[in-house]
ZALUM-130773 format. One record per atom (N, C-alpha, C, CB): residue in three letters; x, y, z. Coordinates in steps of 0.1 Angstrom, whole numbers, plus 5000, padded with zeros to 4 digits. Glycine has a CB too. Layout:
# residues N
ALAXYZ;...
# end
This chain:
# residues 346
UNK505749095048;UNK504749125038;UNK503249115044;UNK504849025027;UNK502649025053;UNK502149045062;UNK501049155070;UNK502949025064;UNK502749205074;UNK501749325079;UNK501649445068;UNK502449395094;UNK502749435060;UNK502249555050;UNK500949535043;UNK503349565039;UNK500549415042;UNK498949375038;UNK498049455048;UNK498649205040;UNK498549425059;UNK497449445071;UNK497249605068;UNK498049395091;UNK498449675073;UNK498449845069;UNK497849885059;UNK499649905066;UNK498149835047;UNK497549865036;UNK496249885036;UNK497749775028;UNK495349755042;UNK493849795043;UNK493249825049;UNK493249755042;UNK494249865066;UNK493449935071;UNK493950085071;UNK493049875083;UNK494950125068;UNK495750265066;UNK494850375060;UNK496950245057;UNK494350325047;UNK493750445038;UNK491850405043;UNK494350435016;UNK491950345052;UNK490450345051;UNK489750455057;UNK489950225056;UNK489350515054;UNK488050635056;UNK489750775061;UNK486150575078;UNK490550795053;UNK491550915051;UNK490651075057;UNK492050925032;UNK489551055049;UNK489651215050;UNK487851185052;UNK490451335032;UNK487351315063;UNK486051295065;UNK485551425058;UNK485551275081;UNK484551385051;UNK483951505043;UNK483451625052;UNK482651445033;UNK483451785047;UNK482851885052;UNK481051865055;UNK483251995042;UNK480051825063;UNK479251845063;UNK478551935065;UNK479251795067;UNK477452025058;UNK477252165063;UNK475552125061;UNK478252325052;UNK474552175067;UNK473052185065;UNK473252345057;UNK472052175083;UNK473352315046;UNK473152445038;UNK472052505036;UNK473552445028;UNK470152465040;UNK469952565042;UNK469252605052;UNK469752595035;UNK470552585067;UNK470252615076;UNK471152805075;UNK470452495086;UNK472052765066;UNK472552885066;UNK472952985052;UNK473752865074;UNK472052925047;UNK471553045034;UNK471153175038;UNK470152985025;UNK470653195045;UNK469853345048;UNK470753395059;UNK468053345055;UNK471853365062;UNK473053455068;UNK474453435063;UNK473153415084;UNK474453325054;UNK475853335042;UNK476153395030;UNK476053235038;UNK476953485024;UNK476553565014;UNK476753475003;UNK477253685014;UNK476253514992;UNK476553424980;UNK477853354978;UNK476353514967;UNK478653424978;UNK480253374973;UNK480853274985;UNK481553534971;UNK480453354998;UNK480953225005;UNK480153125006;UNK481453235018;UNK478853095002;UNK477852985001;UNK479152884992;UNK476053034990;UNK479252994978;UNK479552894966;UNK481252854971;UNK479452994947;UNK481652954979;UNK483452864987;UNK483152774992;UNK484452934998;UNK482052745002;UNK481552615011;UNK481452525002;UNK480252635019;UNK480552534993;UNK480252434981;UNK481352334978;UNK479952494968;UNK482052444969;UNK483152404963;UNK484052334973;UNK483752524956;UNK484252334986;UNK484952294990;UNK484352164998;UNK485552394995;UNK483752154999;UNK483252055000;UNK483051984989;UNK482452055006;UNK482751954977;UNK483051924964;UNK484451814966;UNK483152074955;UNK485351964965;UNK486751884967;UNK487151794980;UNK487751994966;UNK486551824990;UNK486651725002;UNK486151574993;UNK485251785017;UNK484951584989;UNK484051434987;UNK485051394976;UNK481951444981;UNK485451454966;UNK486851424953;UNK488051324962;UNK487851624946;UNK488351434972;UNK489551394979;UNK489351244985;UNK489851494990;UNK488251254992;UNK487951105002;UNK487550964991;UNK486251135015;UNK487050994983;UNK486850904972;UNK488250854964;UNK485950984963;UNK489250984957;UNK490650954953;UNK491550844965;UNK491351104952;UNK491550904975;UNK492150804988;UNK491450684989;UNK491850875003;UNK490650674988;UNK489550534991;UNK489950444980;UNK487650564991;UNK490150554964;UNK490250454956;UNK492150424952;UNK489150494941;UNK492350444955;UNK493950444961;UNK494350324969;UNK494250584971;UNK493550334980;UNK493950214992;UNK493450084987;UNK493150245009;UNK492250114977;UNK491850014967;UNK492549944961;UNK491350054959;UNK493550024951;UNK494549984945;UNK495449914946;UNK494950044944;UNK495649974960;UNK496949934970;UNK496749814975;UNK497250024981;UNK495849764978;UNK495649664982;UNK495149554973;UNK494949694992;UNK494849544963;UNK494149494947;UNK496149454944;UNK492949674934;UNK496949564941;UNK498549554940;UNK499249444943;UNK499149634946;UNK498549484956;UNK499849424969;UNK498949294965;UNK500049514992;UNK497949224967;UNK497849074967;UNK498249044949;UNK496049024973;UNK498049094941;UNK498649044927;UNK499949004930;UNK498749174916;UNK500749124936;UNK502349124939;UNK502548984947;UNK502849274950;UNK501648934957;UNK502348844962;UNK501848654953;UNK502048854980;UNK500648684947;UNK500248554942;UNK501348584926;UNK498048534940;UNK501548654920;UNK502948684913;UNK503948614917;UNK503448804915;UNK504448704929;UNK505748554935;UNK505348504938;UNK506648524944;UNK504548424940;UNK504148274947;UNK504248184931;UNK502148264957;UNK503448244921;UNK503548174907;UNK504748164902;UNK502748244896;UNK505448284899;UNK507148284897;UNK508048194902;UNK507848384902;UNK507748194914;UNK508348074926;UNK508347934920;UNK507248054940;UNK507547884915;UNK507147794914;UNK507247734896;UNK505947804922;UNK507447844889;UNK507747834880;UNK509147854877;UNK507147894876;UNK509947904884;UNK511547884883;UNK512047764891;UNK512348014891;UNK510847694902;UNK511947584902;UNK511347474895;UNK512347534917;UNK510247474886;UNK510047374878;UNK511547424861;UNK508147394875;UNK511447494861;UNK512547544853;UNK514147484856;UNK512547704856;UNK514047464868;UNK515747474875;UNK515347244877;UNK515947644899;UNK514447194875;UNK514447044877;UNK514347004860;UNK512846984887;UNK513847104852;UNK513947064837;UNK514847084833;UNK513147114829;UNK515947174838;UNK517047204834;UNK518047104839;UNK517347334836;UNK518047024854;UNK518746904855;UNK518646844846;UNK518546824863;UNK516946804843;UNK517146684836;UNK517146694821;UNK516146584840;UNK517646774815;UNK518146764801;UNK519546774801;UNK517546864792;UNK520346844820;UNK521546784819;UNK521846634818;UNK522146814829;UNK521246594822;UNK521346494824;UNK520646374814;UNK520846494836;UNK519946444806;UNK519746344792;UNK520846404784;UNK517946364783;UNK521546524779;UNK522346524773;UNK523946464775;UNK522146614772;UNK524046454792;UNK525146364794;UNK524846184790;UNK525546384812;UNK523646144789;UNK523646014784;UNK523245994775;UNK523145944789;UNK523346094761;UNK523046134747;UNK524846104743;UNK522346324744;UNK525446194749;UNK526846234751;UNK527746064752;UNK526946344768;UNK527145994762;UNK528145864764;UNK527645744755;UNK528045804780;UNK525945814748;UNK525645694736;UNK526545714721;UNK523845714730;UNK527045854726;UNK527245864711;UNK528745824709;UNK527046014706;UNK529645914720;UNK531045804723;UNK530845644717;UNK531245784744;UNK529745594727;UNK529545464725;UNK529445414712;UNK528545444729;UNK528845494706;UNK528345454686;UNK529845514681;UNK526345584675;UNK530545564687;UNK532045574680;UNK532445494682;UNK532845654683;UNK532745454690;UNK533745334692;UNK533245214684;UNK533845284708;UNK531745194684;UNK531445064676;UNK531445134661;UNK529744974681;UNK531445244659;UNK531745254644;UNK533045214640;UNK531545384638;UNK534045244650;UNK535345234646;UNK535745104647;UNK536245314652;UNK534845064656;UNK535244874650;UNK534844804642;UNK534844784657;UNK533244864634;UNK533144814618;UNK534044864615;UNK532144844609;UNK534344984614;UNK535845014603;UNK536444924601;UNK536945094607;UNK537144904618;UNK538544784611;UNK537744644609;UNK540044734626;UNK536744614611;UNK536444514609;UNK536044504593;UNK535544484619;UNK535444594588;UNK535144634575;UNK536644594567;UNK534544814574;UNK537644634570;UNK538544654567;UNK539344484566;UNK538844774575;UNK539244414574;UNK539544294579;UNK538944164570;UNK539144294593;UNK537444194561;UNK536744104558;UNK536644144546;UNK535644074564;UNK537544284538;UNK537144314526;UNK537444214520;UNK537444414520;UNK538344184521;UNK539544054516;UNK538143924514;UNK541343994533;UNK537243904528;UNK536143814523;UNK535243794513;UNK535443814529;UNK534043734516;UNK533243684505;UNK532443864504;UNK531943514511;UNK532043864490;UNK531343994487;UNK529843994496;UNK531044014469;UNK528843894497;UNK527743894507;UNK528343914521;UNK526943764507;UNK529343844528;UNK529643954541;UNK530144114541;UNK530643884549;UNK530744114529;UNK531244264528;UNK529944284527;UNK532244314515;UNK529144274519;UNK527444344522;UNK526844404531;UNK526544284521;UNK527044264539;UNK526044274550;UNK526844354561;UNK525544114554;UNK528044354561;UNK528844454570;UNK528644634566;UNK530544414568;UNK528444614552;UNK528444824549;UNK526944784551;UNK529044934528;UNK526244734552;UNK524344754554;UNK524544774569;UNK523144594551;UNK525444704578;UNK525144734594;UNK526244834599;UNK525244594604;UNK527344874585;UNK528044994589;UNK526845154586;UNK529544994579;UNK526345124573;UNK525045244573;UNK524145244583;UNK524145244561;UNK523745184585;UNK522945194594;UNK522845244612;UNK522745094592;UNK524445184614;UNK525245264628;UNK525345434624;UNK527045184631;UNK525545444606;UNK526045604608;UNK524545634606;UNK527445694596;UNK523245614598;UNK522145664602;UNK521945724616;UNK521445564601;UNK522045604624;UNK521445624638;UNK522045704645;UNK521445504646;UNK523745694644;UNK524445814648;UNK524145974644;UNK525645784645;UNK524045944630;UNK523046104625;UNK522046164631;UNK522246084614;UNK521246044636;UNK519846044646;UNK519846104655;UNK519345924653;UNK521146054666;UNK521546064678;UNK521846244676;UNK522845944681;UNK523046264668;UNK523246394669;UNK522446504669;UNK523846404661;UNK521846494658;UNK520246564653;UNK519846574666;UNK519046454642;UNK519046474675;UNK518746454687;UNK519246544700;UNK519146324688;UNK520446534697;UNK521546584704;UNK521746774706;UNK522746524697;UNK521446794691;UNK521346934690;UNK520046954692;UNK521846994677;UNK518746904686;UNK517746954687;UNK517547034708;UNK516546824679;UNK518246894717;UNK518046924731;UNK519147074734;UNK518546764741;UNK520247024734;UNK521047134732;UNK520447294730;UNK521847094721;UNK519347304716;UNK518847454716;UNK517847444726;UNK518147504703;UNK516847334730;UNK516347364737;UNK516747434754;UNK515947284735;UNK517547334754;UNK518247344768;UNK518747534768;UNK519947214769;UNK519347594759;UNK519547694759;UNK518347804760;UNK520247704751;UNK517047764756;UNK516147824752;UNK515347874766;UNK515447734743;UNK515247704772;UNK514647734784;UNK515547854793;UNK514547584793;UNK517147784791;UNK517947944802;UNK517948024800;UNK519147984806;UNK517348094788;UNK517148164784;UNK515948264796;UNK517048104772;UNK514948204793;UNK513348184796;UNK513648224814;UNK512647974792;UNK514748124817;UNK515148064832;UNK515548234838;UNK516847934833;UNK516548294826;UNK517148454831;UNK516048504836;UNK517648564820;UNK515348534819;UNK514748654817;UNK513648714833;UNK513948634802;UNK512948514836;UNK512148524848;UNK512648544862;UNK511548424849;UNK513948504863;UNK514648544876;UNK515248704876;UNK515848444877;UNK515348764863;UNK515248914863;UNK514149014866;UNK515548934853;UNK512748944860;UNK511749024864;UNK511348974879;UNK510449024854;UNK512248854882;UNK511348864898;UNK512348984905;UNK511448654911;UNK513748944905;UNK514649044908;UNK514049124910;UNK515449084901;UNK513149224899;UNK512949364898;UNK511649384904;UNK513049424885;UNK510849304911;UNK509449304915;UNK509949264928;UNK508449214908;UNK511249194932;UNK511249204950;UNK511649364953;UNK512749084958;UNK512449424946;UNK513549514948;UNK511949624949;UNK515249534934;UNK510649634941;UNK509449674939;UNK509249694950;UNK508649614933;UNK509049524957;UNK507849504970;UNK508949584979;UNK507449294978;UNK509949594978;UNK510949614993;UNK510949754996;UNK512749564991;UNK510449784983;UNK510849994982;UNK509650014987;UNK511050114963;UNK508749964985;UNK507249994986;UNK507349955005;UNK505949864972;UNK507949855011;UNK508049805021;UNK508849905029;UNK508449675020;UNK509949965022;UNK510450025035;UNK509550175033;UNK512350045036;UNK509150205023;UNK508350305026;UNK507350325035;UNK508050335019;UNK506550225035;UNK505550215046;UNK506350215059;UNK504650075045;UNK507250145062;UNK507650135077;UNK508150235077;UNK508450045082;UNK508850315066;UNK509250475072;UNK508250595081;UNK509650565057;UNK506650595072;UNK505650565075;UNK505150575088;UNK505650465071;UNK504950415092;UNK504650355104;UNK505550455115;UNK504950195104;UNK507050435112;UNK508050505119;UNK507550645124;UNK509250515111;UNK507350725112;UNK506750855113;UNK505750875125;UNK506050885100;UNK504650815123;UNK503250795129;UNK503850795145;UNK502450615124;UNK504550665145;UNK504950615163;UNK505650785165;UNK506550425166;UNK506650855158;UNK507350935169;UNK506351025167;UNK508850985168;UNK505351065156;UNK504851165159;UNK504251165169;UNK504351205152;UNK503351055175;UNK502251015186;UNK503051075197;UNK501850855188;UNK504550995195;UNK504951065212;UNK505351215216;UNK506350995216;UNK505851235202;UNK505751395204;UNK504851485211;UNK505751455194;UNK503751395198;UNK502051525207;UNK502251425220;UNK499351515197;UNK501851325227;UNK502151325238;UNK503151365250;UNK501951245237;UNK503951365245;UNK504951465251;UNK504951635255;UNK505951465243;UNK504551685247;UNK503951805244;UNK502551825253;UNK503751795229;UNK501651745252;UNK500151775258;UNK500251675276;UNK498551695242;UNK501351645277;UNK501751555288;UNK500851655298;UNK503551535292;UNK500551755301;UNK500151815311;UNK498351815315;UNK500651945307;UNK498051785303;UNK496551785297;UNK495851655299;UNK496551815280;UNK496451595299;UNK495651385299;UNK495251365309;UNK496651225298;UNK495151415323;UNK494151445329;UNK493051535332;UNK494451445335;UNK493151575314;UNK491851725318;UNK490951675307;UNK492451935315;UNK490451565305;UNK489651555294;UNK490551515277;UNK488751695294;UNK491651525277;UNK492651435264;UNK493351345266;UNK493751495258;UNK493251315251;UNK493451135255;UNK494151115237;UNK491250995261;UNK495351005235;UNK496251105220;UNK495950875222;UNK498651275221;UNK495950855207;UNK495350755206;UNK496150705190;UNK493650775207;UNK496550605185;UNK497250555174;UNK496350425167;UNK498750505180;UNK495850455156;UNK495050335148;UNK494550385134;UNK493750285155;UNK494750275127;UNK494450305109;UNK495650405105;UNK492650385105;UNK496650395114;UNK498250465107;UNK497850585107;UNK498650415090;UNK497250675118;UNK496950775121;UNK496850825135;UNK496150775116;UNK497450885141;UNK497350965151;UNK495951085156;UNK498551025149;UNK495451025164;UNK494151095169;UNK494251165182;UNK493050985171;UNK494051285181;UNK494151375198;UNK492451425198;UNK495751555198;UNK492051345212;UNK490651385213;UNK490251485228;UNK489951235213;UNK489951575223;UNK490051665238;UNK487951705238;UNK491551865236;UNK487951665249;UNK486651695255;UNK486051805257;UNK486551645266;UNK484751815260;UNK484251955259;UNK484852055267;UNK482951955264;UNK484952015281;UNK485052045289;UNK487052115295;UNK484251935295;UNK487652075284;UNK488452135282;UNK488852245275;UNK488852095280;UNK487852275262;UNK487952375250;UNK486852505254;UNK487352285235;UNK485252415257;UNK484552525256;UNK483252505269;UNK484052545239;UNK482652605269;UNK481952595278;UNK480452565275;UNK482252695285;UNK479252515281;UNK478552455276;UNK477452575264;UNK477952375290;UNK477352475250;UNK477152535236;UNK477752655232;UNK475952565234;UNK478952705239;UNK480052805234;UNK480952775223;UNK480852835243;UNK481052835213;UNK482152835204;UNK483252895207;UNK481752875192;UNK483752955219;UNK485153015220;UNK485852945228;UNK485153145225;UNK487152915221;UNK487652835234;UNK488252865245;UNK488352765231;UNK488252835260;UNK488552885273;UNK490452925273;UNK487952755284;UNK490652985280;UNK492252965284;UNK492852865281;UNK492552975297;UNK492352765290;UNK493252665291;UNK493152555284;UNK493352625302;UNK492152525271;UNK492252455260;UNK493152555250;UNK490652425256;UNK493352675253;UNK494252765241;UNK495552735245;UNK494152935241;UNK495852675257;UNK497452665259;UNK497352505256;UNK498252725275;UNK496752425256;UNK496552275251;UNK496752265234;UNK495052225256;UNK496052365231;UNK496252435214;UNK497752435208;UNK495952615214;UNK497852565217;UNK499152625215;UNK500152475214;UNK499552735227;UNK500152415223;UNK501552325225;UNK501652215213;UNK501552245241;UNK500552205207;UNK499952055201;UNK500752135185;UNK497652005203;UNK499952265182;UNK500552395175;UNK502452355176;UNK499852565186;UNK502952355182;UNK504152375180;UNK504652225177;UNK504852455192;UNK504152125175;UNK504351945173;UNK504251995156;UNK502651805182;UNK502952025154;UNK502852025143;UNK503652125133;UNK501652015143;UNK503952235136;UNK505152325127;UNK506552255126;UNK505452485136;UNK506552145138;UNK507752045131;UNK507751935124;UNK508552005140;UNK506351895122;UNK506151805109;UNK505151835102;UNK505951665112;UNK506251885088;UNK505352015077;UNK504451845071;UNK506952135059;UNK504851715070;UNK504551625063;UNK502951545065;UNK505651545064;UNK502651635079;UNK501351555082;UNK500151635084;UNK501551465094;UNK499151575076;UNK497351645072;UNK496751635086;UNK496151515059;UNK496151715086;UNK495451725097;UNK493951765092;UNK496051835106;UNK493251715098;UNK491751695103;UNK490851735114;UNK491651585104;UNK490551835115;UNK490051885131;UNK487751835128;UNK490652165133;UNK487651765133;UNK486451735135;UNK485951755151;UNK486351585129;UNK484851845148;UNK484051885160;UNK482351715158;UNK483352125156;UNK482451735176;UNK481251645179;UNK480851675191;UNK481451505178;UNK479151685189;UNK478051735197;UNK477351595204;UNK477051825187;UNK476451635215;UNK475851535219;UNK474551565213;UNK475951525233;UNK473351485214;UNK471851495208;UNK471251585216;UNK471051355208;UNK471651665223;UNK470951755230;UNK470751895217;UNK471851795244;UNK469451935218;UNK469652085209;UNK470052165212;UNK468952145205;UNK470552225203;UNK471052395209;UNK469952495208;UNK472452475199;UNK470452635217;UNK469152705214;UNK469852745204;UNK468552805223;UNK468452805191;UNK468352875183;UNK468352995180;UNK467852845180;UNK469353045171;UNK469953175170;UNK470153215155;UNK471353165178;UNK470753385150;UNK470953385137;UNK472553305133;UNK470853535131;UNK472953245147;UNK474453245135;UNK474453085139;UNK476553385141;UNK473753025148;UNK473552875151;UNK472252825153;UNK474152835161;UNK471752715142;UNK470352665143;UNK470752545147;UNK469352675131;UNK471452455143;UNK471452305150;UNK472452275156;UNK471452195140;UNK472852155158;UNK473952095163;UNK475452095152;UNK473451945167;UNK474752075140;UNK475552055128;UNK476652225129;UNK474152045112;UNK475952315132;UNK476052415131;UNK477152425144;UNK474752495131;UNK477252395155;UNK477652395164;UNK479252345169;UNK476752365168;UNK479052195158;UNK480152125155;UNK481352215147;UNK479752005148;UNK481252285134;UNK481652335122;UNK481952445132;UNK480752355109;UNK481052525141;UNK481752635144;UNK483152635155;UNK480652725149;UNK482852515162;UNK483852445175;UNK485152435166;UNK483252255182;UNK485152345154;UNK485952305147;UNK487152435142;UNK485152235136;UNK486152495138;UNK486152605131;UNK487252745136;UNK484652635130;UNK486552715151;UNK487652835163;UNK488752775167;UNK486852885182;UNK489252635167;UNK490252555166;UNK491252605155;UNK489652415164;UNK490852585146;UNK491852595136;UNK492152745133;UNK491352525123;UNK491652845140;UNK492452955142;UNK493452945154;UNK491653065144;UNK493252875162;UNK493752905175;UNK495552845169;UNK492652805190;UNK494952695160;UNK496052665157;UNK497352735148;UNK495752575154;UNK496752805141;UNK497152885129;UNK497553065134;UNK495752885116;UNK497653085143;UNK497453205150;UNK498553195150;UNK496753235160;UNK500053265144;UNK501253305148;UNK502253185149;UNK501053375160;UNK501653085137;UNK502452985138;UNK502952975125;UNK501952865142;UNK503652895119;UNK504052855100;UNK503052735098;UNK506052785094;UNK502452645100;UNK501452585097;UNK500852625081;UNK500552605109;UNK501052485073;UNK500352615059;UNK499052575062;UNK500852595037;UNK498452635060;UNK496652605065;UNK495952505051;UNK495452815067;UNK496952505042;UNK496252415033;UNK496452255035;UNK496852465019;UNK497052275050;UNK497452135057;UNK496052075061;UNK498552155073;UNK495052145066;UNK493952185076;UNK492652135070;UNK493752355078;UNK491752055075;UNK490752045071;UNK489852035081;UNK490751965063;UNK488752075080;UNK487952155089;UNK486552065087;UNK487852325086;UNK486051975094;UNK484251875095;UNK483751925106;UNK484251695098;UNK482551905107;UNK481651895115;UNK480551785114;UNK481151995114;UNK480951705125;UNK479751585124;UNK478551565136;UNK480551435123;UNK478051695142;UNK476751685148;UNK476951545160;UNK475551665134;UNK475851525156;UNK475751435170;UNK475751305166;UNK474451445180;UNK476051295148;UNK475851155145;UNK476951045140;UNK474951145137;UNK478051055152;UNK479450965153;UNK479750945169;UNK480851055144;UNK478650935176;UNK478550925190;UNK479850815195;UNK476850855194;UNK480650835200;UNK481650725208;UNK480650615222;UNK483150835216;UNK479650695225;UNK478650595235;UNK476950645229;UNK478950645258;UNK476650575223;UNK475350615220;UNK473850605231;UNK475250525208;UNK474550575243;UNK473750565257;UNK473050725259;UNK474950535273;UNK471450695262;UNK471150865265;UNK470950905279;UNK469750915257;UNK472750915281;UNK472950925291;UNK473951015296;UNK472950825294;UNK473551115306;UNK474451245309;UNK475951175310;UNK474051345324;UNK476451105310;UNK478051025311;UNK478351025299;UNK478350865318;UNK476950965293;UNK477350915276;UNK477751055266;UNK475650835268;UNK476951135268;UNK476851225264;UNK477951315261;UNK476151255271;UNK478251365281;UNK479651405285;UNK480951385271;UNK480051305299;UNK480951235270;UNK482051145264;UNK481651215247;UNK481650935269;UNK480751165241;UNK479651235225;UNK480651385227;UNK477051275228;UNK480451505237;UNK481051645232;UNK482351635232;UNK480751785240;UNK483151635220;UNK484251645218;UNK484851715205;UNK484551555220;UNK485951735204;UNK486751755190;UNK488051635190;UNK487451945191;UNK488151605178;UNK489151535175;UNK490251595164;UNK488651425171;UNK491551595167;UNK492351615158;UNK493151515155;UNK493051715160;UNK492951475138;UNK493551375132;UNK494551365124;UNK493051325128;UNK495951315129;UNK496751395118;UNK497251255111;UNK498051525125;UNK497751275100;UNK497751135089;UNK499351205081;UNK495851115075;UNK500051085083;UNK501051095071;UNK500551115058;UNK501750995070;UNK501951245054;UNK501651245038;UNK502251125031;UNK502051365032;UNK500851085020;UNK501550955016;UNK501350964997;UNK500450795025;UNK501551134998;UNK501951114983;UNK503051054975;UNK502051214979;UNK504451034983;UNK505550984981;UNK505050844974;UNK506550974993;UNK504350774985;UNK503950634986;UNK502750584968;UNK502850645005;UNK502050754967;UNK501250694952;UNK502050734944;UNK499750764947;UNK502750844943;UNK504050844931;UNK504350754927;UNK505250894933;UNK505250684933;UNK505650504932;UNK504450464922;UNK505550394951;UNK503550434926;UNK502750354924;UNK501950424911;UNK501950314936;UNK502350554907;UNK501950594899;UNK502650584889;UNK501650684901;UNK503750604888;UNK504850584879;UNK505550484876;UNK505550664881;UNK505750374886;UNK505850244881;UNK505050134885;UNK507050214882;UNK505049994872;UNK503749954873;UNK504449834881;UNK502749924860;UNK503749724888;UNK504549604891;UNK504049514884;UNK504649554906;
# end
């Protein structure tokens, strides 16, 4: 439970990175409608990363209810299961008082029976201490039943709570192996793209596992050439291969985020900043990947974050070097995982 805590909060944290665009760096070369498609879609990016965020929220708000739940349950069934000894155990010595008051009633009897023949004041005083034994025995019984319902009442109480815990482990456990199906996913996918791009991890890629997400980060100097948006040969066959990982797992989002160093670009009509530069890097990627493959492209999401998510923020040509990159992020789908959680409550 543990680590499903741990996943939990760090799994959905920052899911999806919004579209960034300097819109109006490119108003006066975007036509109206695709201005308002950019919009809109970015719109639904910032909807999306927010729904996720408030999700992992959830999920984690859940999952600690779920466990201070059993921990209270816990603790409440075995106070249940020591109250229920001991009204065994007052009713077995309810049980041997009352035997008891039989037997001494049945010896006033005969004794009643032995002295009627006596003086009328001991006959008295014998039916005054024979009423009085069947009072108390009345007492006793009364006594006897009142514990008796109780005792049933509490097992009652005792089920009903050992049924809803029942149904809240069998909860945590579904919810548990789903995640590790999950986790499972994640690990083979990683080795696949590493398997696959095995040829490449000495050319500037480097395939990386954290926040329950698989990251493939390939360097400038593999894709494009310096402030070019087209990618070279031999980042297209690095493409291509990473391309065929992913047509065999229809189940995982992908994220292609372009990143620039702080250097400027020159200025042009179809690129004015860096911002500009990232989006378009990103942007020739996700054709390359989608080019003659089944990929549905509504898998795809396409950022640009300029120069301001620096991995070495040193202003320094090494640092820098390291700053031009693209990252592809691919993330299990974890709608299975909110269904659950949508449709039943714990």
């Amino acid at each position: 439970m543990g680590s499903y805590n741990k996943l939990k909060s760090a799994r959905m944290k920052n899911n999806i990175i919004p579209f960034i665009f300097i819109l109006s760096a490119i108003v006066s070369c975007v036509p109206a409608s695709k201005f308002t498609e950019l919009q809109q879609e970015k719109e639904r990016c910032v909807e999306e990363r927010e729904f996720l965020k408030k999700k992992n929220e959830e999920l984690s708000v859940e999952n600690t209810e779920l466990k201070d739940y059993k921990n209270r349950t816990s603790g409440i069934l075995d106070k249940l299961a020591k109250d229920t000894l001991s009204m065994h155990r007052e009713l077995a010595d309810l049980e041997d008082r009352y035997n008891q008051l039989m037997q001494e009633y049945e010896a006033i009897q005969e004794t009643q029976e032995t002295l009627l023949k006596g003086s009328a004041r001991e006959t008295k005083r014998l039916l005054n201490q024979i009423q009085a034994s069947q009072d108390d025995l009345q007492q006793r019984e009364d006594e006897l039943m009142q514990l008796a319902g109780q005792l049933d009442e509490k097992k009652k109480r005792l089920d009903n709570l050992q049924y809803e815990l029942e149904k809240r482990n069998a909860r945590l456990l579904e919810l548990e192996h789903i995640l590790s199906r999950k986790d499972s996913a994640v690990n083979a996918l990683k080795q696949k793209v590493q398997q696959a791009l095995l040829g490449f991890q000495d050319q500037g890629l480097s395939v990386t596992q954290k926040n329950g997400k698989v990251y493939v980060s390939l360097e400038e100097k593999l894709l494009f050439g310096s402030g070019s948006t087209v990618v070279d040969a031999n980042g297209v066959r690095a493409l291509k291969s990473l391309s065929g990982v992913l047509e065999q797992n229809p189940d995982i989002n992908i994220m292609i985020e372009g990143h620039t160093d702080d250097v400027p670009v020159i200025e042009s009509e179809r690129m004015k900043d860096n911002w500009d530069l990232s989006v378009l890097r990103a942007t020739s990627i996700v054709r390359i990947l989608l080019e003659n493959s089944t990929i549905d492209p509504q898998r795809l999401t396409v950022a640009g974050r300029g120069e301001y998510l620096p991995l070495d923020p040193r202003k320094t040509d090494e640092a820098r070097r390291i700053n031009r990159r693209t990252e592809i992020i691919l993330t299990p789908d974890l709608d299975e995982l909110f269904d659950i959680l949508d449709n039943t409550s714990i």
